[in-house]
C-alpha positions as CSV (number, residue, x, y, z in Angstrom):
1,X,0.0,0.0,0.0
2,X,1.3,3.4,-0.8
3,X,1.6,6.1,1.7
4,X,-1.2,8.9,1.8
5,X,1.7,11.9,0.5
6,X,3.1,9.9,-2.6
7,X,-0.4,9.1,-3.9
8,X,-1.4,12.4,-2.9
9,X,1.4,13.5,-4.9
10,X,1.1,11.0,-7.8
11,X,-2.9,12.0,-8.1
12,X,-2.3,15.9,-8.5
13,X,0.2,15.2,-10.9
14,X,-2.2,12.7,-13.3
15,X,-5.1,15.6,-12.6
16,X,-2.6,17.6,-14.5
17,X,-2.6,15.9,-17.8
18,X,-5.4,16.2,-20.5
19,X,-7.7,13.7,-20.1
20,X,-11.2,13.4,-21.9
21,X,-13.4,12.4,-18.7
22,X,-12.3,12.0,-15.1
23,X,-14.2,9.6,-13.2
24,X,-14.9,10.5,-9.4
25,X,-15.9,7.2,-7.8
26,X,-14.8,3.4,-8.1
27,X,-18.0,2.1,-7.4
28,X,-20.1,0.2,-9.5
29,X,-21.8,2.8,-11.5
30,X,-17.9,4.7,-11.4
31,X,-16.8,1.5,-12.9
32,X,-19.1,1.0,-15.7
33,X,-18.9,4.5,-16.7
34,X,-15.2,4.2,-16.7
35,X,-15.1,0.7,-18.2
36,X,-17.6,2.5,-20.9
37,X,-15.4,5.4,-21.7
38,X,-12.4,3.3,-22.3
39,X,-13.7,0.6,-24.7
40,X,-14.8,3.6,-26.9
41,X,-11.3,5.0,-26.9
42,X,-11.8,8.4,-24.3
43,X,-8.6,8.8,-22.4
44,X,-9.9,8.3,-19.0
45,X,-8.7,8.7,-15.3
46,X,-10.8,6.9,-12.5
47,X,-10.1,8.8,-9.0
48,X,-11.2,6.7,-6.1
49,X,-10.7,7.6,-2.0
50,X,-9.9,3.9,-1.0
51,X,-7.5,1.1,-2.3
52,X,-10.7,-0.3,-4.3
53,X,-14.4,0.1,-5.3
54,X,-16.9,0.9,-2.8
55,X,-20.0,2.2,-3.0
């Protein structure tokens, strides 16, 4: 598990980039949309608080 400042640090700096839809929220509706966004070829980021989906 990484510590809370590096993927603090490593989340601000992939918020940074150009992406085409960012995702807040891992669970399963997060997911799908994410999961959705990808197979059509979006460059997507999927931000989620924990380690993995909830919700």
């Amino acid at each position: 598990m990484l510590n809370k400042q590096y993927s603090r640090d490593s989340l601000w700096e992939a918020i940074d980039q150009q992406w085409d839809l960012i995702v807040i929220g891992g669970g399963i509706t997060g997911a799908g949309i994410f999961r959705e966004a990808c197979r059509i070829g979006l460059k997507t980021l999927l931000v989620e608080q924990r380690d993995f989906s909830w919700g």
